[in-house]
LOKOLRO-874151 format. One record per residue: residue in three letters; y, z, x of N, C-alpha, C in turn. Coordinates in pm, whole numbers, plus 50000, padded with zeros to 5 digits. Example, Ala and Ser with C-alpha at 12.3 -4.5 7.8 and 13.67 -1.06 7.14 Angstrom:
# residues 2
ALA494315078051319495505078051230496705078051320SER497755070851285498945071451367500035078751290
//
This chain:
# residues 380
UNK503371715569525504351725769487504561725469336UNK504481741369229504831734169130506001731269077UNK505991725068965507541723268916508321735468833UNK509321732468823509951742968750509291744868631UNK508901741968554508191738968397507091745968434UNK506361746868541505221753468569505451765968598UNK506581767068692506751782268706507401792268557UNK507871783668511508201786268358507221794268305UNK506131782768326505401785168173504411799068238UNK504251799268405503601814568497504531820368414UNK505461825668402506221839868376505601842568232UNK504951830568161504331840868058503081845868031UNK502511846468133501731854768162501871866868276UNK503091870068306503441880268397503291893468369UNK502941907768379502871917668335504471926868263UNK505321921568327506721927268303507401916568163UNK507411929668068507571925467929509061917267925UNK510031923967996511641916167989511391903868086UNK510261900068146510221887968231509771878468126UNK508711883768082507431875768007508331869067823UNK509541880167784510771879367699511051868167746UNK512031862967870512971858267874512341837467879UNK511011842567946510121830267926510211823367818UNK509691835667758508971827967582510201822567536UNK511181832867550512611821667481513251809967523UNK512841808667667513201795867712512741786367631UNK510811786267642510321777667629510091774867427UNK510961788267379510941783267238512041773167210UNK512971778267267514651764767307514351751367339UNK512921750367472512571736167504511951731367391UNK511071739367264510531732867156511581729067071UNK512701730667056513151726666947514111708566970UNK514111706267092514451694267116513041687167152UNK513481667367100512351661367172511851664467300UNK512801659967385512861661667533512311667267569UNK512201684367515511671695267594510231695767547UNK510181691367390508401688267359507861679667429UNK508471671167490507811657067554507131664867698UNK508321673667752507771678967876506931686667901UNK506811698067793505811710367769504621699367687UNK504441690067658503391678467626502331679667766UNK502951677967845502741675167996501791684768080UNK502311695868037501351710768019500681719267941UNK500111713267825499741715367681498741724467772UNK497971722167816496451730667864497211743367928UNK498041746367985498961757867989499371765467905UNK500031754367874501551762067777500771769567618UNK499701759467584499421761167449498341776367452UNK497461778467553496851789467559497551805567642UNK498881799767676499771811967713500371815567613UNK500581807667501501691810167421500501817067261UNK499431815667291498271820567170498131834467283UNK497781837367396497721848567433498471858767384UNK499971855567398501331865967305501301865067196UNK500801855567100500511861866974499651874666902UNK499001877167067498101886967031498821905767049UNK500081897667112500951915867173501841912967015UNK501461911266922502211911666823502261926466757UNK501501938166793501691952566782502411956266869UNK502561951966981502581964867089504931953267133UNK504541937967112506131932367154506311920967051UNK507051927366917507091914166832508041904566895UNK509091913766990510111902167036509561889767099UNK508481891767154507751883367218506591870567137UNK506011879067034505351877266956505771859466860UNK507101867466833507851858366721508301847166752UNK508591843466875509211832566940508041823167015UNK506581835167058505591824167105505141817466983UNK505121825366857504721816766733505641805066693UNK507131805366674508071796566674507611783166749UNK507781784366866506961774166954505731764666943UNK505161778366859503451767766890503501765066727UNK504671766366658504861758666505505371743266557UNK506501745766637507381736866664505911725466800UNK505261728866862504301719166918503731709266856UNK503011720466742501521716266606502231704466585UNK503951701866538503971690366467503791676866564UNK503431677766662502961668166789501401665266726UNK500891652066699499471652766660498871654466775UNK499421650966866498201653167015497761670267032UNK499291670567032499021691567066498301694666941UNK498381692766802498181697066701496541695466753UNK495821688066778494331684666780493911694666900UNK495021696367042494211705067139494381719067101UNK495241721866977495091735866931493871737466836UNK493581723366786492441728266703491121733066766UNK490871721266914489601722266957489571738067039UNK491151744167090491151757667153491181770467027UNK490521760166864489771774766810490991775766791UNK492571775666714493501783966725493471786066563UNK493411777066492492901783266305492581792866342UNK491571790766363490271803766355491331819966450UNK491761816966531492801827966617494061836566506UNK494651821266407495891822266316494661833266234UNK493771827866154493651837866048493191847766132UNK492681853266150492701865966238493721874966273UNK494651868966282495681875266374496571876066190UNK496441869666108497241865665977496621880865896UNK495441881765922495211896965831494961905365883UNK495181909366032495691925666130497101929566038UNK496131940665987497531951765934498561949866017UNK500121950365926501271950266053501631940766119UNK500991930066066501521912166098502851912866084UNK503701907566124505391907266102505731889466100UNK504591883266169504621869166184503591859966082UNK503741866665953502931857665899502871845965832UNK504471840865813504741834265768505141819965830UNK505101821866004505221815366062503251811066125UNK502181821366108501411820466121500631809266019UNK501231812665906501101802665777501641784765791UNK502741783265847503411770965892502421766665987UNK502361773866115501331768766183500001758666127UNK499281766666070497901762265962498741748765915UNK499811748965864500071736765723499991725965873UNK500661730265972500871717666071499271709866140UNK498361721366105496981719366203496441710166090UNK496521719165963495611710765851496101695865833UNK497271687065888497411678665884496241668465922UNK495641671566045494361664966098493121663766009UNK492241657566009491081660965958490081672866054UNK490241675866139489911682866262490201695066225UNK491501697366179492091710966090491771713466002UNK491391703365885490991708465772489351710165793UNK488551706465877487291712665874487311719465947UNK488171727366035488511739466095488241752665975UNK489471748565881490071760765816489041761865688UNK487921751265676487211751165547485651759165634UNK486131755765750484601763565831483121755865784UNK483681739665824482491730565765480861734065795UNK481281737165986480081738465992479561750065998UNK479941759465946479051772565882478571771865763UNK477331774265717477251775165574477641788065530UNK477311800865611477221813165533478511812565506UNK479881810065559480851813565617481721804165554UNK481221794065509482361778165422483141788065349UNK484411781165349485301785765255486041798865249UNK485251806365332486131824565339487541823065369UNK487941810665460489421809665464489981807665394UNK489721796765320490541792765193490591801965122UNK489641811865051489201818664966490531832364999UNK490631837665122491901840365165492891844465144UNK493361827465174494531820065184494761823265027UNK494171816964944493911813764768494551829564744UNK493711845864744494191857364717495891854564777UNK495471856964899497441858764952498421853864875UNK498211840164837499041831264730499451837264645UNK497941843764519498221848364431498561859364431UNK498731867764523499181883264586500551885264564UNK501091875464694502591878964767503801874964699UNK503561867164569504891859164565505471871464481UNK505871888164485506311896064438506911907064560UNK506271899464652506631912064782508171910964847UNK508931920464856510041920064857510651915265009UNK509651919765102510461910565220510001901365242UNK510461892965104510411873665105509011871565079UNK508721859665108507441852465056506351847665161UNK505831859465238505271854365377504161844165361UNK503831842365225502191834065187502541819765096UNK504521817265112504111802964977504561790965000UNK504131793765186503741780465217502081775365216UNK500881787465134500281788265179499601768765097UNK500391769464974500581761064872500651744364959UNK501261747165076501441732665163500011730465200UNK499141738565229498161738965311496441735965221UNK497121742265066496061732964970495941720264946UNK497691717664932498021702764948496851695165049UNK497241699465133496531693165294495011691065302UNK494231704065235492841703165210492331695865116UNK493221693665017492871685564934493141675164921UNK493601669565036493231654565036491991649365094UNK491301660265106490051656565114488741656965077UNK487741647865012486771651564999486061670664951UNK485901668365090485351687765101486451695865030UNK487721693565056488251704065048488641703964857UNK488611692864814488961695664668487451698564589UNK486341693664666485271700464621485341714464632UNK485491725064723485781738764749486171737464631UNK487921736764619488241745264536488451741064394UNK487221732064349487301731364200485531738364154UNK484841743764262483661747564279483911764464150UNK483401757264063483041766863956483161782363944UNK482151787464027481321798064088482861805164172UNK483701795464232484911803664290485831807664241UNK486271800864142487141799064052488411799164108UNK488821790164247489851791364292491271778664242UNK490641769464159491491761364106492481769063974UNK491691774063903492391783263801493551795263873UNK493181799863950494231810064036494981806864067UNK494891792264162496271783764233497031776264122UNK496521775564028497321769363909498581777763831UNK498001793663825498781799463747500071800763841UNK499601799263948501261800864019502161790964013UNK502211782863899502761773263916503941773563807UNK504161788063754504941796063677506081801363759UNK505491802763927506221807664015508031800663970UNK508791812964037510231808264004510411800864173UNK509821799164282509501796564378509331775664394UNK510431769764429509531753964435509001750564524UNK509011756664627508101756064740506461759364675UNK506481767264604504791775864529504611759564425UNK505801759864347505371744664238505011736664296UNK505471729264372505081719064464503801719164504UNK503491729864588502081729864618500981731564544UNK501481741164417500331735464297500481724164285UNK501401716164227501491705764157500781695164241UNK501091693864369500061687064464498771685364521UNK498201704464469497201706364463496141699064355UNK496761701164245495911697864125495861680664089UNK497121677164148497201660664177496011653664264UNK495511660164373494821655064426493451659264398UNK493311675464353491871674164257491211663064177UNK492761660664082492261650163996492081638664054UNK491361635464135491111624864242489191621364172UNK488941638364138487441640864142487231642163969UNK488021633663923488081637863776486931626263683UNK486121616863781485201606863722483631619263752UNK484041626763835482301634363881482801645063848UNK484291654863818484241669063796484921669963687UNK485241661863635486181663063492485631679463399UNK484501684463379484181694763350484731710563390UNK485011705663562485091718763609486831718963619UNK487561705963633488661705663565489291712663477UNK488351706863329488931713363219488551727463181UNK487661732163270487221749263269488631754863310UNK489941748563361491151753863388492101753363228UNK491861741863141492771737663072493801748163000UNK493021758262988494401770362942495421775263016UNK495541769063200496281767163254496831750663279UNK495911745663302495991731963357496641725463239UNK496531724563134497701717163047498951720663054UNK499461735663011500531736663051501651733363166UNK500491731963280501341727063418501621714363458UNK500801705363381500711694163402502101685863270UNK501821691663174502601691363027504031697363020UNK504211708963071505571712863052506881705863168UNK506501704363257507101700163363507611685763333UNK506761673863219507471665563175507461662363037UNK507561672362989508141675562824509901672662801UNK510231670262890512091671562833512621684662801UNK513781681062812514421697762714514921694162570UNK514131688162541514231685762402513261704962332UNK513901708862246513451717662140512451713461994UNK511021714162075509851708861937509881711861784UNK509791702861706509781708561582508141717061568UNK508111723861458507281728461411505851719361416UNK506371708461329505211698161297504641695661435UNK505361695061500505251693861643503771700261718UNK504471711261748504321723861807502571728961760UNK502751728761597501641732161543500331727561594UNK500711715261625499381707761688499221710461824UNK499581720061889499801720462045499071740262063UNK498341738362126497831752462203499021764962163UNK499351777062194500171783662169500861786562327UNK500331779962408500651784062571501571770062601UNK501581758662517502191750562524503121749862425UNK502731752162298503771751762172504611763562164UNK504361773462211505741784262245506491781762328UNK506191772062424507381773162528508251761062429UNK507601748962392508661742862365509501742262242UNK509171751262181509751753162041511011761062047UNK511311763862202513081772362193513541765562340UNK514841768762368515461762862466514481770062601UNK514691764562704513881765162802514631761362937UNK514291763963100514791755563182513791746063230UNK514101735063267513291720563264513071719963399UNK512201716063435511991713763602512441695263635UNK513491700063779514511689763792513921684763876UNK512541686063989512621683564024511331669764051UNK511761658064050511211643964018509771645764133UNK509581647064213508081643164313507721654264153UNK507771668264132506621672564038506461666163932UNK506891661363858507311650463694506061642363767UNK506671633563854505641619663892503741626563937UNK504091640564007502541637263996501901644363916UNK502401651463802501771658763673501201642363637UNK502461631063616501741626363530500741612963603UNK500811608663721499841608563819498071618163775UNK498431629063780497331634863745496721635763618UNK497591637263541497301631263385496401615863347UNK497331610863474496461592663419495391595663458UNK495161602063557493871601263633492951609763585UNK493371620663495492461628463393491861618063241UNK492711612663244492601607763110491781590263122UNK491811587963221490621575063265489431581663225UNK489241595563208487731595463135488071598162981UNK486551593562937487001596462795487151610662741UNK486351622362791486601634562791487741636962788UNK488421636462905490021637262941490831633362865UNK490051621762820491401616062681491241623562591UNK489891630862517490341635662416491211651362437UNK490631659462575491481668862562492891665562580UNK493541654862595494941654862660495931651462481UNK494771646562412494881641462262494891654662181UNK494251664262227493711676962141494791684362154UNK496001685762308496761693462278497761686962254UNK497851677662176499081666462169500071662562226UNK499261655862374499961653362481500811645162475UNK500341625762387500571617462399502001618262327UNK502561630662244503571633762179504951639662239UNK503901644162363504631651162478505441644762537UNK504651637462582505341622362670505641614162645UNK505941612562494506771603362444508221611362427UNK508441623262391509371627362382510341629162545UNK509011636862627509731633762753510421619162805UNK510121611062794510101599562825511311592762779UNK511361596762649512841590562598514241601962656UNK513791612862731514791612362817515031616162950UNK514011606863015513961608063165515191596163214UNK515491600763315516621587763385515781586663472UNK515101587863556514791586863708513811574363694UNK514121563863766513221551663748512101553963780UNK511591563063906510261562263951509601573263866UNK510261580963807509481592963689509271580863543UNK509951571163569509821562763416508191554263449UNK508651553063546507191541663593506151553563568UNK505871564763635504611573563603504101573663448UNK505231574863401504971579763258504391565063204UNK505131551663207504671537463156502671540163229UNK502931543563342501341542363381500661547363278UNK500941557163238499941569763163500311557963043UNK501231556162996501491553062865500371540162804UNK500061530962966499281516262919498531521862907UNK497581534762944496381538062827496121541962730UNK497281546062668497441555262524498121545562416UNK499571536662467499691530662382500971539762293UNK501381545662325502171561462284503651552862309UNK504261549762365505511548162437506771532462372UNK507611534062352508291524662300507691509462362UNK507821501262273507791487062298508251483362426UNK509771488362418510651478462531510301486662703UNK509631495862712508961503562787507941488662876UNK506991486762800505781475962844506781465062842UNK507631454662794508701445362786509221445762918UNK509771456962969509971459163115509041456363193UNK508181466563207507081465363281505931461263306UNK505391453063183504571445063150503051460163163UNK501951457763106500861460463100500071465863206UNK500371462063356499691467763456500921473463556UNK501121481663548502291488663613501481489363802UNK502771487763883502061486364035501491501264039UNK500521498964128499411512064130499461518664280UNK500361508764346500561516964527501901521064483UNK502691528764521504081532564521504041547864641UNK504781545464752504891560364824506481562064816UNK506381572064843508141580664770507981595264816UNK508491588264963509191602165034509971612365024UNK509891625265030510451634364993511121645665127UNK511861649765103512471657565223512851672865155UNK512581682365223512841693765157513431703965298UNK514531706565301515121714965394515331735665357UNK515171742665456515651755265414516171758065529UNK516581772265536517171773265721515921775365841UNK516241766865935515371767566041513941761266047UNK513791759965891512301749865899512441735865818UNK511601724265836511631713665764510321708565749UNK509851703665632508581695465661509231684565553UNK507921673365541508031663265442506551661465315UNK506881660265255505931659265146505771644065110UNK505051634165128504621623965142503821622065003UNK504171614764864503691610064742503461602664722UNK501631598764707501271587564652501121581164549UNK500911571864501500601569364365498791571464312UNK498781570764160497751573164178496311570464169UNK496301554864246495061548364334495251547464499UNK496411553864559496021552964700495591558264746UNK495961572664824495791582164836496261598764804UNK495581608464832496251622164784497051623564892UNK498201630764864499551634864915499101645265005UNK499931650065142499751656165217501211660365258UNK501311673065299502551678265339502651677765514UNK504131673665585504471669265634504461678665748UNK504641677565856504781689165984506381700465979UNK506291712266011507021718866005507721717066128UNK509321720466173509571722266283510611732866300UNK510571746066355511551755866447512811748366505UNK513761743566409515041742366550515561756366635UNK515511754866770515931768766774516071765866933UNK517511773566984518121774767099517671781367179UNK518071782767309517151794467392517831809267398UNK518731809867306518721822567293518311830767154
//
């Protein structure tokens, strides 16, 4: 006989739209508590391919539509479910269904992806490893939408897309993609990092953190960004100090205009720590050192530095500093010469109705990856 949970999860596949309604909202209510994920766990081979079926009446019943997506956001952050959505092909279903004219769910279609790409299973899903003709068209995408949407007025359906570079690029393949020359998709995701958006900063800033992972074999295709890539890496821990001239002069005009008048400073510490995370890790080559010298970085970060409070933004900067040599005495006196090289420093970022975590490494462990999203949400 089945159980109630079973007859549940029948009504959503029933032909009668106010039946097949009242389902989906149940079972979006059971996602938002453990309990009820633990139980719909139980019926994943059900639940998870009934609830991708209604993503597809997203023309014809968004009411329906919006709440089976809610759900199968609120599953993904389960790694078990997250992996049987990958092997049921559901990436591959999200983008599809993400660029049908008249999407209304795309932003939850987008959360989805950040939760799948958590896996390695996901990220060679969404990079389309094993196609050659075909590698990369997702990302490639994803990358336009980014640089598209963050102007479109009902909200920002694409800037989580920024969590989901994060995610690819902690890997191998995926920071190869997108520092691959010929695409030029590292330069694009960079400029958004102007965005007034910190959800968009973040995910550059995490993006390009973990590029520079590849900065001993790609340091070249790196600095093919630098008329963006300095500024983003540089302004964010410059201080709000106002540059003098003498200053300034020696600095690019994309960097020396901003700091030569008052400005607003970015407050927020995970980006500070991995600009300059990525900085050390640019500047371990000698190339890297001289461009980081050419736009008079080491001037940068000395000024920043003398007025950071945040202990773990002081330690980034001492890292960068034992190779340059730039930084007050009593700086190294503290910290002596080899500053610790593991450090993780969790981050929590809330808005209404969704949450993930952004997880920061230092920079010899590993690249940072953004955290699972979850739908709290009642059954009505």
């Amino acid at each position: 006989m089945a159980t109630e949970l079973e007859e549940l999860l029948g009504f959503l596949s029933v032909p009668s739209p106010p039946v097949k309604k009242a389902a989906v909202d149940i079972v979006q209510g059971l996602t938002g508590s453990e309990d009820g994920l633990q139980s719909l766990a139980r019926y994943a081979d059900v639940a998870i391919p009934s609830l991708s079926r209604l993503l597809a009446k997203i023309f014809m019943f968004q009411e329906v539509s919006e709440p089976a997506a809610e759900a199968l956001v609120n599953l993904s952050q389960n790694s078990d479910l997250a992996a049987k959505m990958v092997e049921m092909h559901m990436i591959e279903a999200a983008m599809g269904m993400l660029y049908k004219q008249g999407s209304e769910i795309s932003r939850l279609l987008v959360m989805l992806l950040v939760n799948l790409t958590q896996l390695d299973a996901g990220i060679d899903s969404l990079l389309q490893s094993g196609d050659e003709k075909m590698h990369g068209l997702h990302v490639m995408k994803l990358v336009r939408s980014f640089c598209t949407s963050s102007n479109e007025k009902k909200g920002d359906p694409f800037e989580h897309v920024g969590s989901i570079l994060v995610n690819i690029s902690k890997k191998e393949a995926g920071r190869k993609l997108l520092l691959d020359p010929k695409r030029g998709l590292l330069k694009q995701i960079i400029r958004q990092f102007d965005s007034t958006s910190l959800l968009r900063k973040k995910g550059v800033s995490g993006t390009v953190r973990n590029c520079c992972f590849e900065a001993e074999s790609q340091l070249q295709n790196l600095l093919l960004a630098s008329e963006f890539l300095w500024p983003a890496l540089l302004l964010p821990v410059a201080g709000n100090k106002v540059y003098s001239e003498q200053d300034t002069s020696k600095m690019p005009p994309e960097i020396g205009s901003v700091l030569s008048i008052d400005r607003e400073v970015v407050d927020d510490p995970d980006i500070r720590v991995q600009a300059l995370e990525a900085i050390y890790m640019l500047t371990l080559q000698e190339a890297g050192r001289r461009a980081f010298w050419s736009v008079n970085g080491p001037r940068i970060l000395q000024v920043g530095y003398e007025g950071e409070a945040n202990p773990k933004v002081m330690e980034a900067y001492e890292q960068v500093g034992s190779l340059h040599s730039f930084l007050p005495a009593h700086s190294k006196q503290r910290y002596g010469a080899n500053i610790r090289p593991d450090i993780t420093m969790p981050s929590y970022i809330r808005e209404p109705a969704f949450t993930f975590c952004n997880l920061l490494s230092f920079a010899h462990s590993k690249p940072a990856e953004f955290r699972p999203f979850k739908q709290h949400g009642g059954c009505g």
